[in-house]
VEXDREN-2710 file (C-alpha; in Angstrom, 1 decimal):
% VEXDREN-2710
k/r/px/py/pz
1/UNK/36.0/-15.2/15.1
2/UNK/33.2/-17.0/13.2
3/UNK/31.1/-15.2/10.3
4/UNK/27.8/-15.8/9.4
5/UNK/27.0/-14.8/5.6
6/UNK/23.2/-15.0/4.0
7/UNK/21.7/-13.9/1.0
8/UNK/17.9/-13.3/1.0
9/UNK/16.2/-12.6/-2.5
10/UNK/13.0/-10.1/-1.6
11/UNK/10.1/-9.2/-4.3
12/UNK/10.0/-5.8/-2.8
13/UNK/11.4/-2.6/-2.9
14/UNK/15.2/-2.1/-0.5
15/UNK/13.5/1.0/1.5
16/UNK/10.6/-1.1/2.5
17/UNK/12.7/-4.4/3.0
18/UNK/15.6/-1.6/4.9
19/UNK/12.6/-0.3/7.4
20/UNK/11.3/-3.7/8.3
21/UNK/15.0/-4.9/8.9
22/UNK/15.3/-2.4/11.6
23/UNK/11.7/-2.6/12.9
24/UNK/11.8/-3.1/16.4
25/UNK/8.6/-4.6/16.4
26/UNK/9.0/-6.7/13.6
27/UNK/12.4/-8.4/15.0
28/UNK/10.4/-9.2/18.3
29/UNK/7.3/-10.5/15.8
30/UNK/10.5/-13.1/14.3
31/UNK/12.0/-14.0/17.5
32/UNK/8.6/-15.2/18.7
33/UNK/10.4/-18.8/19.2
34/UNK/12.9/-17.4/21.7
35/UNK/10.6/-14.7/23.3
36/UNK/13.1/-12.2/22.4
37/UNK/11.2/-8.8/24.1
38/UNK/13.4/-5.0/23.9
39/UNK/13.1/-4.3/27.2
40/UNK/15.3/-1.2/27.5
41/UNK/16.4/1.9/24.6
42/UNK/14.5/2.3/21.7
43/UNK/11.4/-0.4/22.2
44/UNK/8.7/-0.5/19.8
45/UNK/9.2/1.3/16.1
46/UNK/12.5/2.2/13.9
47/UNK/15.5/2.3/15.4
48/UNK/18.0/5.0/13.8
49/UNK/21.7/5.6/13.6
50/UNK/23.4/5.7/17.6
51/UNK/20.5/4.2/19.2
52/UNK/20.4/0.8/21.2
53/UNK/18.4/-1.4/22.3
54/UNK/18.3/-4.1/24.9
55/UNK/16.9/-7.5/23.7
56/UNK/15.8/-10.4/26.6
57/UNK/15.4/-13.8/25.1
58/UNK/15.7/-17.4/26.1
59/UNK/18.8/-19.1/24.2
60/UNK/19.5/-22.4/25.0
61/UNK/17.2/-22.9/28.3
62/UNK/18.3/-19.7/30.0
63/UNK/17.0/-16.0/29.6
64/UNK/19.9/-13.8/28.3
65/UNK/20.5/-10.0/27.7
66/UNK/22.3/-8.3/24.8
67/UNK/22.8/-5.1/24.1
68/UNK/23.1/-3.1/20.4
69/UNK/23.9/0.1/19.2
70/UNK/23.2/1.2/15.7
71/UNK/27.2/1.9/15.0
72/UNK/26.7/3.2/10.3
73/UNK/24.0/3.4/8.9
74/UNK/23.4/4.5/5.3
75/UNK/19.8/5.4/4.5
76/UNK/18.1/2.5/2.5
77/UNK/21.9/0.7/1.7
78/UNK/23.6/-0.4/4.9
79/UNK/23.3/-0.2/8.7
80/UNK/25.6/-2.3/11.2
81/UNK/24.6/-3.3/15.1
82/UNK/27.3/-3.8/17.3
83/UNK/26.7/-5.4/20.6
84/UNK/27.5/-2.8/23.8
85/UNK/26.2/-5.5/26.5
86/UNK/26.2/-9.5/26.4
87/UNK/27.5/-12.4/26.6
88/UNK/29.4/-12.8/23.5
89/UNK/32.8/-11.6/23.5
90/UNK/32.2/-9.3/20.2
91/UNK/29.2/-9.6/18.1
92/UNK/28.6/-7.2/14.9
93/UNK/26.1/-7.8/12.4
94/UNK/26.0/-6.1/9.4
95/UNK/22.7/-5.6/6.5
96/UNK/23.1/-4.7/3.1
97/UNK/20.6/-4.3/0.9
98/UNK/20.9/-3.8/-2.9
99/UNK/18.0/-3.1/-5.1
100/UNK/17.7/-4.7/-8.6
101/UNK/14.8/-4.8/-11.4
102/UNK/12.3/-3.6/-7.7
103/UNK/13.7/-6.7/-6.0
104/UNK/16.1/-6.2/-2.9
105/UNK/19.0/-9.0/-2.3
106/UNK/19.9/-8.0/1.7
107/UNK/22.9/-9.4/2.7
108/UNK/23.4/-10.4/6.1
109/UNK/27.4/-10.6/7.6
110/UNK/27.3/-11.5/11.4
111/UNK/31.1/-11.5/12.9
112/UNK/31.5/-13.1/16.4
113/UNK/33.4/-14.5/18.9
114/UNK/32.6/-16.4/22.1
115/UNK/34.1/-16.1/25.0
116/UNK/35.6/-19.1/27.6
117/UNK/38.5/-20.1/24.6
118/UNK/38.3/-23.8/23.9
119/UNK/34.9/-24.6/25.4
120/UNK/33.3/-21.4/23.7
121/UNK/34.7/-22.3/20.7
122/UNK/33.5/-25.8/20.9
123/UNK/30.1/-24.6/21.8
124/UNK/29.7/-22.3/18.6
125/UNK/31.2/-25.3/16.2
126/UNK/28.9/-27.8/17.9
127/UNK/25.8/-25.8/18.3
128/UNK/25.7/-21.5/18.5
129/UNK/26.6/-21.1/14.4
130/UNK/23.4/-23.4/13.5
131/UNK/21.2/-21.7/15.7
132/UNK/22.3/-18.3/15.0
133/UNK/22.1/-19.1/11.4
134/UNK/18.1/-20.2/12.1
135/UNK/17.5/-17.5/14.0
136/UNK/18.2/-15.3/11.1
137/UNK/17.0/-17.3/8.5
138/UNK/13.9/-17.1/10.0
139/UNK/14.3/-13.3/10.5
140/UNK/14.4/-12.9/7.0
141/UNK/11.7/-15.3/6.2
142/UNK/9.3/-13.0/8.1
143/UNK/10.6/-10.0/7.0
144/UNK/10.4/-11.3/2.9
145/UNK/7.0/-11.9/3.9
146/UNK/6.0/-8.9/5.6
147/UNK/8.0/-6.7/2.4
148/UNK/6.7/-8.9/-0.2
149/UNK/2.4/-8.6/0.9
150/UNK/3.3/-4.5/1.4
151/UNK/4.2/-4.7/-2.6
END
């Protein structure tokens, strides 16, 4: 299992940061570089508790689906998406968000594991952890941005 831990400092209030995080819309606007499109569930707009959605995207040269469910969410704290449909053998990432002096810090804790043992393994030391951890760094560069010019 590998885990993924980030820390993202936001100059806006943790129920606007909370609603961008889990802005259909707004993920698709970050993922622009892998033309990651919801193509099936919820597709444009919030996504709440229970609902999935089905993300198409091209990772490393090919086109790949994955699947999410909403699996906890706590209104403006804490929501978790769990993956239903992929090709990683478990994938759950989890978003906390804690509000101090009208600034946020969200947390992000991604838990996953590849599948095909030794070669998937290899693959995620060599080159899925860094680009995972792009990918959402660059998630929450557009959402701080987004949250911070709705202040």
């Amino acid at each position: 299992m590998t885990t993924i831990n980030l820390i993202t400092k936001i100059n806006a209030p943790k129920q606007i940061v909370f609603d961008l995080s889990r802005d259909i819309d707004v993920h698709q606007n970050s993922a622009s570089q892998t033309h990651e499109k919801a193509i099936e569930g919820v597709t444009t707009g919030l996504i709440h508790y229970n609902e999935t959605v089905t993300w198409s995207g091209k990772h490393f040269g090919l086109y790949l689906q994955h699947k999410s469910r909403i699996t906890a969410m706590d209104l403006y704290d804490y929501f978790v998406d769990e993956m239903e449909e992929g090709t990683f053998k478990s994938f759950k990432h989890e978003h906390s968000f804690v509000e101090k002096d009208g600034k946020t810090v969200m947390i992000d804790t991604l838990n996953y594991e590849t599948p095909f043992g030794i070669f998937g393994r290899l693959f995620d030391k060599i080159l899925l952890k860094k680009h995972l951890t792009h990918f959402i760094i660059e998630r929450n560069n557009v959402l701080k941005r987004l949250a911070e010019n709705q202040n």
